[in-house]
Legacy VTK file of the C-alpha trace (Angstrom):
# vtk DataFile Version 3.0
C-alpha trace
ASCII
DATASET POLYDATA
POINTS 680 float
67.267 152.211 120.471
64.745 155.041 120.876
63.121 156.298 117.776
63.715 160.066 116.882
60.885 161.959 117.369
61.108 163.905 113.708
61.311 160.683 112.029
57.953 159.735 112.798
55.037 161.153 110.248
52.585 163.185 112.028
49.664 160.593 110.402
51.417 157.699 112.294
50.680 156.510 115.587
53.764 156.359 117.577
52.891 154.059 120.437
52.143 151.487 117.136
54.656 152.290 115.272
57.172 151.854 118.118
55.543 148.410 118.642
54.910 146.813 114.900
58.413 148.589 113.723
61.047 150.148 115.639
61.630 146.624 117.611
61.851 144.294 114.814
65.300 143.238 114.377
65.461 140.987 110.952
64.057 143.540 108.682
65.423 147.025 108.041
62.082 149.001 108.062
61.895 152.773 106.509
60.114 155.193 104.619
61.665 157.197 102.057
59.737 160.795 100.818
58.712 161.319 97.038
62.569 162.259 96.196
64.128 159.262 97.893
65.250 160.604 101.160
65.190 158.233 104.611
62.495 159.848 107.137
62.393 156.902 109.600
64.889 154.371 110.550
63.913 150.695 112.642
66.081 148.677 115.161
66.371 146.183 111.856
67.364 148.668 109.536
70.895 149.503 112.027
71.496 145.788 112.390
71.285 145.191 108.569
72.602 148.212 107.054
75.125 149.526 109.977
73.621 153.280 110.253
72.427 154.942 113.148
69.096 156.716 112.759
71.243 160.080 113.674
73.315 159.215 110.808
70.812 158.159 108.082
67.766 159.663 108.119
67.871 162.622 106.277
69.946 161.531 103.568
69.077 159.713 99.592
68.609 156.171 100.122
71.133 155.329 97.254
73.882 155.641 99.680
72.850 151.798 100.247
73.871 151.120 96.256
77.026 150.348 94.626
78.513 153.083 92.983
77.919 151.478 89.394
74.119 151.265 90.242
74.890 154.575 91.118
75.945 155.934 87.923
73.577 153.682 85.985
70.126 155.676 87.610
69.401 151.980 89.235
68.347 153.742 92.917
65.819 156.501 91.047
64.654 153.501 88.337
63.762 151.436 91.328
61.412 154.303 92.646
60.146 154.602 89.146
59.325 150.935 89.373
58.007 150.815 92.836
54.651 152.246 91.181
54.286 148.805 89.567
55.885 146.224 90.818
57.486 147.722 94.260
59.818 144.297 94.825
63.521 143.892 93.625
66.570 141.662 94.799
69.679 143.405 94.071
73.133 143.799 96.126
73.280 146.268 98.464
76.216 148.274 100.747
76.618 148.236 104.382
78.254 151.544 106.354
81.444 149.991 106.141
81.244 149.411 102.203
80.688 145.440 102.227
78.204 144.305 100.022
75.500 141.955 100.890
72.459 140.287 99.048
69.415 141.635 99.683
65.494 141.136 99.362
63.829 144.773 99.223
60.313 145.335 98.957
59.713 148.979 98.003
56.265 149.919 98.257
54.797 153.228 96.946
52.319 155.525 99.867
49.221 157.595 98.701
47.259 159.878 100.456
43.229 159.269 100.274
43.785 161.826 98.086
45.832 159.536 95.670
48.556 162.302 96.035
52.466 159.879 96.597
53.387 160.992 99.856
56.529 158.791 99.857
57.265 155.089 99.701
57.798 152.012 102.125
61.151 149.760 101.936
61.781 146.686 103.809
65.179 145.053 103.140
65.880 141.891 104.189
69.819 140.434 104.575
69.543 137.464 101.860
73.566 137.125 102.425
73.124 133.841 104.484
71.083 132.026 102.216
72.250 133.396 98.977
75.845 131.563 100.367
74.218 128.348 101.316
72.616 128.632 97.782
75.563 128.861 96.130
77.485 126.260 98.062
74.786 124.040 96.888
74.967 125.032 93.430
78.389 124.134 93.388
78.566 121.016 95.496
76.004 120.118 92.671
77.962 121.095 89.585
80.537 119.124 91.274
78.599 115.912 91.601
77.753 116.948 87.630
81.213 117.185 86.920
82.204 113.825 88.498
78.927 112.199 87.089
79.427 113.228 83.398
83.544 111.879 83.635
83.047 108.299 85.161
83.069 106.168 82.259
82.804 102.429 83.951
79.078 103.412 84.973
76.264 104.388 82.770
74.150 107.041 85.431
71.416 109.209 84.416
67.983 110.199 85.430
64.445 109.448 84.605
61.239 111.354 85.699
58.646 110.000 87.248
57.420 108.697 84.069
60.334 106.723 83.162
61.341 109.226 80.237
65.475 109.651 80.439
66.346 113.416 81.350
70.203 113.305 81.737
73.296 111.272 80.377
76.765 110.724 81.699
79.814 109.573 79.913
79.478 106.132 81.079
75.953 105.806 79.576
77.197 106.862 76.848
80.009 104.372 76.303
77.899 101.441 77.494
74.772 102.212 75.765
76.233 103.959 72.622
73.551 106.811 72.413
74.682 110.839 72.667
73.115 112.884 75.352
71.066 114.132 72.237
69.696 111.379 70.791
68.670 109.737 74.187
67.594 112.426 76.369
63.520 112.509 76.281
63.187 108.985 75.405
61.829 106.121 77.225
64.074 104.311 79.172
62.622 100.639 77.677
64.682 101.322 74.911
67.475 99.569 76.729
65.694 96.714 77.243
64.918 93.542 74.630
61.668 93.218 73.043
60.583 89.590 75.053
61.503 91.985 78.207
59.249 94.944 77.555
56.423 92.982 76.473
56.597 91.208 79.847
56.367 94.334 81.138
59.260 94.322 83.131
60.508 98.286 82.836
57.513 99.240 84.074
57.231 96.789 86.859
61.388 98.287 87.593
60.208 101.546 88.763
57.174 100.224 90.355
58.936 98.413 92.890
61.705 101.000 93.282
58.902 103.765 94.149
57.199 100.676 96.396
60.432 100.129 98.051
63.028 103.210 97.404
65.586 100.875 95.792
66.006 98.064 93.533
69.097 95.693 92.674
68.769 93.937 88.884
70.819 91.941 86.159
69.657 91.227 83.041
70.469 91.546 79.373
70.092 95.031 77.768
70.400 96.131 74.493
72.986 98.600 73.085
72.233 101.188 70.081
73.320 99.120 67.772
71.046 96.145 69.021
74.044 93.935 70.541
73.052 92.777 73.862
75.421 93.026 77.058
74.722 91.928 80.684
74.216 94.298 82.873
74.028 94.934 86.860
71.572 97.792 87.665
70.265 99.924 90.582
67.155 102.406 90.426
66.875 104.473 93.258
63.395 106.605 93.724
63.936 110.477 94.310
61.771 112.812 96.371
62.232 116.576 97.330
62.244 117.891 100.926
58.263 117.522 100.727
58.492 114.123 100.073
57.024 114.480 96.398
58.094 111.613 94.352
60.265 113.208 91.811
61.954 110.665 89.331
64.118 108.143 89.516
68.304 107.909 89.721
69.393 104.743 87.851
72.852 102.984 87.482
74.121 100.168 84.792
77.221 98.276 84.836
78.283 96.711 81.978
79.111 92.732 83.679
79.324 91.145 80.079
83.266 90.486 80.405
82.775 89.395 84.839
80.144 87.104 83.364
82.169 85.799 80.869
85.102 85.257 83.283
82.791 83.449 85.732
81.711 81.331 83.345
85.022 80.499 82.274
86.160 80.018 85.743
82.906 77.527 86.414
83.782 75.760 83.115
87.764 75.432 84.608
86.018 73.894 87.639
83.724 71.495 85.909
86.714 70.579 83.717
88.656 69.797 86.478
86.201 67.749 88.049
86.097 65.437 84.802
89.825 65.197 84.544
89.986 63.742 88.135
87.272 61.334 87.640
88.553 60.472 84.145
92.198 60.077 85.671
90.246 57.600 88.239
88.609 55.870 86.087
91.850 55.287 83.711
93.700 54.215 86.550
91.277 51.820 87.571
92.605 49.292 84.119
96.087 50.402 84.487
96.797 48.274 87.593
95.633 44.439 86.066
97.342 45.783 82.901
100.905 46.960 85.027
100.575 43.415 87.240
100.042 41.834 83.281
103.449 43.298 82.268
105.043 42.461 85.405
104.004 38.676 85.403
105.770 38.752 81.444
108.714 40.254 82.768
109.052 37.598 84.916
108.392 34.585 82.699
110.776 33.687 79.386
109.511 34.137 76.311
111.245 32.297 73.126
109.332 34.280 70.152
111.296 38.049 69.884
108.468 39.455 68.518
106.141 38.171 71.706
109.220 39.905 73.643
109.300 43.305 71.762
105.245 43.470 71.783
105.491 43.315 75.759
108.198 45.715 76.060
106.041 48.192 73.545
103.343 47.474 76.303
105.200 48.396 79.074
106.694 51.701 77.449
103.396 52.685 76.548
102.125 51.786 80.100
104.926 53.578 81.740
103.821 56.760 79.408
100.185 56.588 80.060
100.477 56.059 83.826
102.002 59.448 83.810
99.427 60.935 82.161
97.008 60.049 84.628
99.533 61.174 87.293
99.863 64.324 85.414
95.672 64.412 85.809
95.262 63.734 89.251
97.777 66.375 90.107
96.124 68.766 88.540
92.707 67.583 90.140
94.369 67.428 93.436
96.385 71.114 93.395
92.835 72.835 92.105
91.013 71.130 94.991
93.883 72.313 97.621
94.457 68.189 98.197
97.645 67.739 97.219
100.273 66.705 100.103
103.582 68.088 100.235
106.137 66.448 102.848
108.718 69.094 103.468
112.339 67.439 104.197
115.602 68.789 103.776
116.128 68.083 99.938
119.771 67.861 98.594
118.829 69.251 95.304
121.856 67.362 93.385
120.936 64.277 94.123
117.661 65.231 92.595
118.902 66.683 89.487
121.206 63.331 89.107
118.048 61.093 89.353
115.833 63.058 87.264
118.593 63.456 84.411
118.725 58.881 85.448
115.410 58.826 85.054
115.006 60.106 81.046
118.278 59.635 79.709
117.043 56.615 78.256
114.937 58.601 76.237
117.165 61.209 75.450
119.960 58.391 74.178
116.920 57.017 72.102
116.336 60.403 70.313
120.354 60.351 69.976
120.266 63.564 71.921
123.267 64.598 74.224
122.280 64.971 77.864
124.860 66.633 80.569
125.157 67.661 84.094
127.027 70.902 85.369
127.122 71.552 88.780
129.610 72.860 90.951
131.004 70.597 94.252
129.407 70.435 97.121
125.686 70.290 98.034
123.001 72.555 98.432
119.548 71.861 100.515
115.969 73.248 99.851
112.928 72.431 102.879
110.954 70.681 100.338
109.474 67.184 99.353
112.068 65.096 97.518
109.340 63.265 95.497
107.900 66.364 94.264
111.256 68.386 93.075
112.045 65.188 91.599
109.014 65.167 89.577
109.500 68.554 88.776
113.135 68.218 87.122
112.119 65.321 85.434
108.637 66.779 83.859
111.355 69.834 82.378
114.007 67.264 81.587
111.140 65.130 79.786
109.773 68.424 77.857
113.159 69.585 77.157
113.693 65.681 75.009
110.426 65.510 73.466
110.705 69.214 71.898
114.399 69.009 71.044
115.137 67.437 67.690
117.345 64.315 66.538
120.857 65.317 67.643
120.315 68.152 69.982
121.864 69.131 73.211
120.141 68.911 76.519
121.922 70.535 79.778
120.517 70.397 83.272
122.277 72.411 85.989
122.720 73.597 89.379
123.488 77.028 90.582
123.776 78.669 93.941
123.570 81.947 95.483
124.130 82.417 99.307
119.748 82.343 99.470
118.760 80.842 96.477
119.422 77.648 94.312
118.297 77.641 90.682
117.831 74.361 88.906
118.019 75.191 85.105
117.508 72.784 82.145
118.420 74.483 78.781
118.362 72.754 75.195
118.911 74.127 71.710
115.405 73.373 70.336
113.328 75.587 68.371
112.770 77.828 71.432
109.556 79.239 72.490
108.155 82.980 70.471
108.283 85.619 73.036
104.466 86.180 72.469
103.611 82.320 73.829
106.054 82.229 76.958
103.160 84.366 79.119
100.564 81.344 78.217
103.381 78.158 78.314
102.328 77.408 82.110
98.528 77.397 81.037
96.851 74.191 81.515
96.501 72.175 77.848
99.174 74.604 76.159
101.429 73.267 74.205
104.437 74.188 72.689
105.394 73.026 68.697
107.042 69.649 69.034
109.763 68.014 67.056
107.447 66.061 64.351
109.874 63.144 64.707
108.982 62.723 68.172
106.441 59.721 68.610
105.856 61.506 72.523
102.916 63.629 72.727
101.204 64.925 75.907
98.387 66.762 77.618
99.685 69.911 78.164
99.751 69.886 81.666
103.087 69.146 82.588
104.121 73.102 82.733
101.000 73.832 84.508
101.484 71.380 87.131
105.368 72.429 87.553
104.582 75.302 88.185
102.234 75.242 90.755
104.403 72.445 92.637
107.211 74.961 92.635
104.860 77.774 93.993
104.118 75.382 96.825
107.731 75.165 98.057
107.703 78.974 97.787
109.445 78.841 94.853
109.589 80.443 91.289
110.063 79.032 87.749
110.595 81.368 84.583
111.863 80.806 80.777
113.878 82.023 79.080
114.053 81.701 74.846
114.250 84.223 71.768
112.347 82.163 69.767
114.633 81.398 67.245
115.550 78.088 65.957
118.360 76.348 67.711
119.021 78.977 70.729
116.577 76.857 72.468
114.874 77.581 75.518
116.054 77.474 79.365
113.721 76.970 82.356
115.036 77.806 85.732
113.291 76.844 89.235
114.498 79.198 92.000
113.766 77.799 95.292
114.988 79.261 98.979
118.064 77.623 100.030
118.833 76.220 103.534
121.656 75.126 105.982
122.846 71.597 105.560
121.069 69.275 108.089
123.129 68.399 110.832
124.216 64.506 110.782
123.025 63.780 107.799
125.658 61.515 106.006
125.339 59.645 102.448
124.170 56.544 102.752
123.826 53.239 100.577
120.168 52.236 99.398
119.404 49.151 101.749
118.142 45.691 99.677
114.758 44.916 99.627
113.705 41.557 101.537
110.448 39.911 101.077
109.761 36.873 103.327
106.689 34.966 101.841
102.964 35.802 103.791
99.703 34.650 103.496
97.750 37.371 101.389
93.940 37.772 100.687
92.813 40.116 97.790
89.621 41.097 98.047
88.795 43.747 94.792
85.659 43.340 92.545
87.760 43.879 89.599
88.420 40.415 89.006
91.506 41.434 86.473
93.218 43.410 89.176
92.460 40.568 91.907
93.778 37.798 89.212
96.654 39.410 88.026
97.698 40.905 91.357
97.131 37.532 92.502
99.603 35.639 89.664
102.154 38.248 90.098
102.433 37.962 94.132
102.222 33.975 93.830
105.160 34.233 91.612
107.023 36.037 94.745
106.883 33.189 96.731
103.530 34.252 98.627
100.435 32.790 99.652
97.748 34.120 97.720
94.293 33.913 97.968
91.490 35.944 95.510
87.998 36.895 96.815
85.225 39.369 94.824
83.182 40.749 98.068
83.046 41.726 101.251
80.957 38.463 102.156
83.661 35.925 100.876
86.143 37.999 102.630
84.803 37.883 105.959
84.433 34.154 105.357
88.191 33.436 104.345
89.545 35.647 106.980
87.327 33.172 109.514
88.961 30.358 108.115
92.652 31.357 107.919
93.644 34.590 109.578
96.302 36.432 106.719
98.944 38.105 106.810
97.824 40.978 105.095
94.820 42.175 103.185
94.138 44.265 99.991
90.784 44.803 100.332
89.124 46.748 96.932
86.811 49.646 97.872
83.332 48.498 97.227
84.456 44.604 98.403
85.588 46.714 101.608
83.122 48.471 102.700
80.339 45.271 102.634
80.170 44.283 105.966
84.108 44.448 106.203
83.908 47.737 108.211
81.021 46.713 110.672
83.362 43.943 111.608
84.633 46.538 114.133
87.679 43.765 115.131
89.572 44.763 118.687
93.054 45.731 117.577
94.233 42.407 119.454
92.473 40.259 117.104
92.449 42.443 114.027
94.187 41.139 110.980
97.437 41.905 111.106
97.794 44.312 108.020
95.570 45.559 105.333
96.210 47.864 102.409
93.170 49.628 100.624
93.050 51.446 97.572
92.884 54.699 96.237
88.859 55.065 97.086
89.045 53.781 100.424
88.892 56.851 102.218
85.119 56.780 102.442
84.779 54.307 104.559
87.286 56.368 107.138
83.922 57.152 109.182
83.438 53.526 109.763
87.234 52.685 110.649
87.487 56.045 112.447
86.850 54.058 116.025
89.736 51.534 115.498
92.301 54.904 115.448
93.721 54.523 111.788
96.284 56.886 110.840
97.074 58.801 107.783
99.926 57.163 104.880
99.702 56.838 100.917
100.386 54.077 99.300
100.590 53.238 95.420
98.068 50.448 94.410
98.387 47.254 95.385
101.695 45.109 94.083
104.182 42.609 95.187
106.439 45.788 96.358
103.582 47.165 98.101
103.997 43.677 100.575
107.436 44.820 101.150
106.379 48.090 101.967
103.884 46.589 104.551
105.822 44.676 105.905
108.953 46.938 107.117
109.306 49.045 110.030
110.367 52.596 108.314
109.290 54.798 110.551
106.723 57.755 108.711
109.180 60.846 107.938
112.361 58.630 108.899
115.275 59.223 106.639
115.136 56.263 104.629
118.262 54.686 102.434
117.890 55.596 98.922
115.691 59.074 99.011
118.779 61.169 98.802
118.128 62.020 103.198
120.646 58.739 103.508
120.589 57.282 107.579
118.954 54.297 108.701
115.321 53.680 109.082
114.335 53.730 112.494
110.805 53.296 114.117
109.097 56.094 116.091
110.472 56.374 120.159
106.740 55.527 121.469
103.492 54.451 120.293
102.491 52.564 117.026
104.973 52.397 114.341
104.184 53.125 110.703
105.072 50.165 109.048
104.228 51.420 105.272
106.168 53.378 102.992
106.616 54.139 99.416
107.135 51.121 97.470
110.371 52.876 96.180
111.507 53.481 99.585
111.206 50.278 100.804
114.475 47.979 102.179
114.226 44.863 105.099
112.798 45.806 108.184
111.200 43.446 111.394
107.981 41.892 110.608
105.545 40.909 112.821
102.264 39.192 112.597
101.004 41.195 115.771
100.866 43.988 113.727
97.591 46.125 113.638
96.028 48.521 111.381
95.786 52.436 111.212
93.606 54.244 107.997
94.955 56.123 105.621
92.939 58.674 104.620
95.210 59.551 101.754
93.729 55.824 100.044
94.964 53.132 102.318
94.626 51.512 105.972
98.430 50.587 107.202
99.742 47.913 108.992
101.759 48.885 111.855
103.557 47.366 114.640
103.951 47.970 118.311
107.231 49.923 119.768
LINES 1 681
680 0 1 2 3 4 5 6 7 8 9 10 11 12 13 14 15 16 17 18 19 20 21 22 23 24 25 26 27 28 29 30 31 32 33 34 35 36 37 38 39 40 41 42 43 44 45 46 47 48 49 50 51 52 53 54 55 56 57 58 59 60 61 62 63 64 65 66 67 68 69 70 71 72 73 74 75 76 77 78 79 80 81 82 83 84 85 86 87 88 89 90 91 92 93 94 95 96 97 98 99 100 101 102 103 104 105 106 107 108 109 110 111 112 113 114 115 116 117 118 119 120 121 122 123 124 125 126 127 128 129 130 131 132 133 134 135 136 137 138 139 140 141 142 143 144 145 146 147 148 149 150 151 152 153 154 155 156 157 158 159 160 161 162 163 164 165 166 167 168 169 170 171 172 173 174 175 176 177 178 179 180 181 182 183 184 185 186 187 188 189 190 191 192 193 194 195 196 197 198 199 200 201 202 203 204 205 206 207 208 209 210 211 212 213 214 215 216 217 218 219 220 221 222 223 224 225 226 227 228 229 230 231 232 233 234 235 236 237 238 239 240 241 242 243 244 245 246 247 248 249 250 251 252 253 254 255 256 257 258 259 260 261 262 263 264 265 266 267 268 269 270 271 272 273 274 275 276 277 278 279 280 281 282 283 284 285 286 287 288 289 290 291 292 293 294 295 296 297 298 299 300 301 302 303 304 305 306 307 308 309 310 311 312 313 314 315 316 317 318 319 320 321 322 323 324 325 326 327 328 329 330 331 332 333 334 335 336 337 338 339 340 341 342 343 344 345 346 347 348 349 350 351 352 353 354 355 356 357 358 359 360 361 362 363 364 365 366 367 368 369 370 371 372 373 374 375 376 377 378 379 380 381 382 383 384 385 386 387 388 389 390 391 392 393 394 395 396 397 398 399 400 401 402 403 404 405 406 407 408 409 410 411 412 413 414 415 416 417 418 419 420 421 422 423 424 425 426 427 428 429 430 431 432 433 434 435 436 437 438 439 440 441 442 443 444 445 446 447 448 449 450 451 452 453 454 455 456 457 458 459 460 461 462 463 464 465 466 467 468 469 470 471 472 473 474 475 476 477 478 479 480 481 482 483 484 485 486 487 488 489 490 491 492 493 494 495 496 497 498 499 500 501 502 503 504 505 506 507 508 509 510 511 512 513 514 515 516 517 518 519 520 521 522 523 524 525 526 527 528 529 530 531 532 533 534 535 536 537 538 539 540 541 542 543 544 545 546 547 548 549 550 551 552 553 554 555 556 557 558 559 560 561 562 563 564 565 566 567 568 569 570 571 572 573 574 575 576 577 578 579 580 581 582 583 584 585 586 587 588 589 590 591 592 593 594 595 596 597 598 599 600 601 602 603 604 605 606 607 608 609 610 611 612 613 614 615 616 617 618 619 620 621 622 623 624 625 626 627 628 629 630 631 632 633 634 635 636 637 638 639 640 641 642 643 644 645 646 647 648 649 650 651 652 653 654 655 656 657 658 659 660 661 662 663 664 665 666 667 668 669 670 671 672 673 674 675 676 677 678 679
């Protein structure tokens, strides 16, 4: 834009002017005369304030003010003030009437006479960063706002000092100070006494400023002097220069995650001891079950010799299930429990498990009943398992109901479901205790004239073997004496198996064998010993490794139940072809570290109970593993596998007669046992 001549003072150099002024385009550049009116008018001055020179200069600069300004004097104060300070930020109008923020320098022009000739004004458009200002001003009260209302993290500032200079909500609630009492002190406050005498606050923001950042836990102290554990963060702050400005720091109170941690290392410790302790119990169990069995056997004339080994083998039969009940547990929290899923006729479990503690329930002169409705109704599960879940709820259900009570256990169906129930009219369970019932070591109040007594565990353990067959189990009581309590097990229903007929439980048949027992336990390789010799069989006890290698030189057996520690003493280096191997062998329930050394002879996986004269039958059938076998509710005939090697061991309780052979070789268990097993 060309300047206009007249708007030029005659004491200013034009070909300057035109150069320093008229061509700047950021600032509007003008001169105003003693009264306020616009005598020259810059390239800046259109682009900020939208006027023309034509249409400007000439006119009172206060057509660039508000009309409030306007009436308030502001335009003719500013010229008053230009004298002595001559710099003001103030809004401003554009030709179109928008306002915009301005920074205007007015600055006042003397002759060398001293005599005002007029003044200077630059204005400079301040719109653009007055907006980015204020966009940062609020993003920042924002970040306040959200600051000050979280209440799970204590997060406030410290200077570079360490001295605390804001407060949030959270702080607040985990420290228990007010913004007022805390703001200004030293941020060692929160720490204990044996902490800042080390030093350690200090040494906090040290290594922050060192390294920008710094991840701690510790113990800090509240206002009240109680102690919690805390996670923290410090993070160093610097401005756009880099100047080290403070520090941003952020608790979090982990007292309770602490707790639960410790709690859930405890559980895991626990655990650990039950499993060795249920190891350790079994361990005198089996000489004292082979004891029992070797009095069953023999008559005895004194009654009172008869009723003191009958009191033995109740109490037996009750304390081998509390070690069951252990191991479970041990083996479920340790993810080693096996679960065999077959179809499962679930009334033929209910009838067994009712079978199984009626007994007890006749003892207690409670009545125990079955309702189901005809028919029957399959689950994909493992028999063994549902079995010992009905009778764990049958067995609670007896020792909780009093003298004279009523026990019911019952099947129900739905097109997708069936729901085994067992309800009695016991004192019921309070509606406060049936969230904590399946707890390990709960308990619930038990009929005082009940000599039973348990380990809590049995709920626990039912309901995590339910979980496993995708199932659920809830309960049901008011609490109130004699409306009893009701547990129901809800597991997915399936189509019956195709073929699958009901079929009679087969008879066991033991033919006599030559058997070595190799154990260091000398009671368990004695009585193991008396009981099998009273079977019929060839026995023979050794108490290492050593002396076994030697017998089995001088009379190859039948089969061998070899002890763990007698086992693994020279027996596995043996490393016998499978043609010359002895024919079976049967280890116990520690055997399976010594799988490594048996590993190259190919032994195969199968659980067996420990050793007894049943075991032999089991050893020496030819059920085939996952056959249907006579008697486990899957009815059929056993059959051996179509190729290969041919489990030859089962459960001792689902043994019957099968081919023998004293070709057979050996496959490990890792589950506890090596198995005998015969060619197909």
């Amino acid at each position: 834009m060309k300047v206009s001549q007249q708007s030029i003072p005659e004491e200013v150099d034009e070909d300057i002017y035109r150069l320093l002024v008229a061509s700047v385009p950021d600032y509007a550049i003008f001169q105003l005369d003693p009264e306020g009116i616009i005598r020259t008018w810059n390239l800046g001055a259109q682009n900020i304030k939208g006027y023309r020179a034509d249409e400007i200069i000439g006119r009172h600069f206060s057509v660039f003010y508000p009309e409030e300004r306007i009436a308030e004097g502001w335009p003719q104060h500013e010229l008053d003030m230009a004298r002595a300070t001559g710099r003001f930020e103030d809004g401003r109008l554009r030709k179109d009437g928008t306002r915009f923020w301005a920074n205007v320098l007015i600055t006042r022009l003397e002759d060398e006479r001293g005599v005002l000739r007029g003044f200077s004004k630059i204005t400079r458009d301040l719109t653009a960063r007055r907006e980015h200002e204020e966009l940062l001003r609020r993003s920042e009260e924002r970040f306040r706002l959200i600051v000050d209302g979280v209440s799970d993290y204590a997060i406030f500032m410290l200077d570079p000092e360490g001295t605390v200079v804001s407060w949030n909500a959270g702080a607040e609630r985990a420290k228990g100070y007010r913004a007022d009492e805390i703001i200004g002190q030293h941020f060692s406050v929160f720490y204990p006494d044996e902490v800042v005498t080390a030093g350690w606050p200090a040494r906090e923001l040290e290594l922050a400023l060192r390294d920008g950042r710094l991840e701690d836990e510790g113990w800090r102290v509240r206002k009240d002097g109680s102690r919690f554990w805390a996670s923290v963060v410090i993070t160093s702050l610097r401005d756009d220069s880099g100047r080290h400005i403070g520090f941003a720091k952020v608790t979090r109170d982990l007292t309770e995650k602490r707790r639960v941690v410790a709690l859930e290392d405890e559980g895991r410790r626990m655990t650990t001891f039950l499993a060795m302790l249920g190891h350790e119990l079994r361990n005198p169990l089996a000489p004292i079950a082979n004891a029992v069995a070797i009095m069953q056997m023999e008559p005895i004339a004194s009654q009172s010799l008869r009723m003191c080994r009958d009191v033995i083998a109740r109490q037996l039969g009750q304390m081998t299930r509390l070690v069951d009940d252990l191991l479970d547990v041990g083996r479920i929290t340790h993810g080693k429990i096996r679960i065999d899923f077959h179809p499962v006729e679930t009334g033929s479990v209910l009838a067994e498990a009712v079978e199984a503690v009626e007994a007890a329930a006749v003892e207690r002169g409670q009545a125990l009943s079955i309702l189901r409705p005809p028919g029957e109704y399959w689950i994909h599960g493992d028999r063994a398992r549902m079995l010992q879940v009905m009778s764990n709820l049958l067995g609670n259900a007896s020792k909780f109901t009093p003298h004279g009570g009523r026990i019911v256990a019952s099947l129900r169906s739905t097109p997708q479901f069936v729901e085994l129930a067992v309800a009695d009219n016991g004192p019921g369970i309070p509606a406060h205790r049936t969230a904590e019932i399946f707890l390990p070591f709960v308990q619930g109040e038990r009929d005082p004239a009940s000599p039973q007594s348990g380990l809590g565990l049995g709920l626990s353990l039912v309901q995590q073997l339910v979980a496993m067959h995708d199932g659920q189990i809830s309960v049901f009581s008011t609490g109130k004496p004699g409306e009893g309590t009701e547990f129901v097990v809800r597991l997915p229903r399936i189509e019956p198996p195709e073929g699958v007929q009901a079929g009679a439980a087969a008879t066991e048949s033991v033919l006599a064998h030559d058997i070595l027992i190799v154990d260091d336990n000398r009671d368990a390789a004695d009585t193991l010993s008396t009981l099998l010799r009273t079977r019929g069989h060839r026995v023979r006890a050794v108490y290492n490794g050593a002396d076994a290698l030697a017998a089995v030189t001088r009379r190859r057996p039948d089969l061998v139940f070899p002890g763990h520690r007698a086992a693994g003493h020279r027996w596995a280096g043996s490393r016998a072809r499978p043609a010359d191997a002895v024919p079976g062998s049967a280890f116990d329930g520690r055997a399976h570290r010594l799988r490594p050394a048996f590993r190259p002879c190919g032994f195969a996986r199968r659980r067996l109970p420990r050793p007894s004269d049943q075991t032999v039958v089991a050893a020496r059938t030819g059920c085939g593993d996952g056959d249907p076998v006579p008697g486990a509710g899957a009815g059929g005939q056993c059959r051996p596998p179509s190729s290969g090697y041919g489990l030859i061991a089962v459960p001792f309780h689902h043994c019957f007669s099968g081919p023998s052979s004293k070709t057979a070789k050996c496959r490990w268990g890792a589950d506890g046992l090596a198995l005998p097993v015969l060619p197909t």
